[in-house]
C-alpha positions in Angstrom: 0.0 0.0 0.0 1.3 3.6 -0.1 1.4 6.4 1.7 1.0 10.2 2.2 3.0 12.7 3.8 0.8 15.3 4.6 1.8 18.4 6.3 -0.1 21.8 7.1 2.9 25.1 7.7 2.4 28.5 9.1 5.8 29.6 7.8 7.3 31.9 10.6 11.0 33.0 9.3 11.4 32.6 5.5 15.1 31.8 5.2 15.7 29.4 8.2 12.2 27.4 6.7 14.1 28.0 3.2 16.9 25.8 4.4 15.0 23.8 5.6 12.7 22.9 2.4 16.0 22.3 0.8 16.9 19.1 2.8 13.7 18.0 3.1 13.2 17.9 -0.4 16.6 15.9 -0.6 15.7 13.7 1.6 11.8 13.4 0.5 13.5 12.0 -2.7 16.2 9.9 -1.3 13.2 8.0 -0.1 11.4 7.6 -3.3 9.1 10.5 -2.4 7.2 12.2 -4.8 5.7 16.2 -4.4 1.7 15.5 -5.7 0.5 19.5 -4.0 3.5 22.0 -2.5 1.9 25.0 -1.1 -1.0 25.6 -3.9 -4.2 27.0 -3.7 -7.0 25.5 -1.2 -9.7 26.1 0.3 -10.4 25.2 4.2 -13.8 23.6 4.8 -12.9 22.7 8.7 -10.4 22.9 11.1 -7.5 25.2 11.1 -5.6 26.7 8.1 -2.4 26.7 7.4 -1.2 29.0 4.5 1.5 26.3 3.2 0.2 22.7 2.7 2.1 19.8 1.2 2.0 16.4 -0.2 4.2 13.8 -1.2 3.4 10.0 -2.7 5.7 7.2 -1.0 6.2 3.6 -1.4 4.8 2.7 1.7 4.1 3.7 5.3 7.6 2.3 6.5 9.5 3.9 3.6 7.9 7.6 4.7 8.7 6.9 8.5 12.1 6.1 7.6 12.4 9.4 5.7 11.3 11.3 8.8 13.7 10.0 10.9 16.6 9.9 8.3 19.8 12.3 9.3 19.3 14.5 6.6 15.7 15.3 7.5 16.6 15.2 11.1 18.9 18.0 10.2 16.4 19.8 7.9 13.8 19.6 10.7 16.7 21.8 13.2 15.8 24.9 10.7 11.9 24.0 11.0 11.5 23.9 14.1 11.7 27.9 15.0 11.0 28.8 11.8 7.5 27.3 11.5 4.4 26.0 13.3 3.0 22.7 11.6 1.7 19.5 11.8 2.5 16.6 9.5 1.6 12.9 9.1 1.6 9.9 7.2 -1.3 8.4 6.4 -1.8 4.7 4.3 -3.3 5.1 0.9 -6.2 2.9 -0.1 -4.2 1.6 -3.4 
């Protein structure tokens, strides 16, 4: 089955969050990941929004949770983590 990476940003310091879109798209790929929506247009039915919302296709559940907790993301998420507020997940696909 496989899996979505799904995360919803507020985007609080453009150039640390910069960096850190840089490894993360490194490692994204690295991990077979695919970008399927990067910060487009939507429209927020319930819940919170978040200006900057992303997906990305993987293999597999374990193949995403490996990305997350790879070195290089690890490192990317050092220049998230004051530069943004955001909550990601991965999430089985039904295919």
């Amino acid at each position: 089955m496989g899996a979505l990476w799904i995360a919803h940003v507020t985007v609080t310091d453009e150039e640390a969050y910069g960096k850190y879109a840089a490894l993360a798209t490194e490692a994204i790929a690295a991990h077979g990941g695919q970008f399927i929506a990067r910060g487009g247009r939507f429209v927020q039915l319930e819940g919170q929004a978040r200006p900057r919302n992303v997906v990305a296709r993987f293999p597999d559940v374990e193949t995403a949770e490996k990305c997350y907790n790879s070195d290089v993301y690890q490192r990317a998420l050092n220049h998230a983590r004051d530069a943004s507020e955001r909550e990601l997940m991965i999430i089985e696909t039904s295919e």
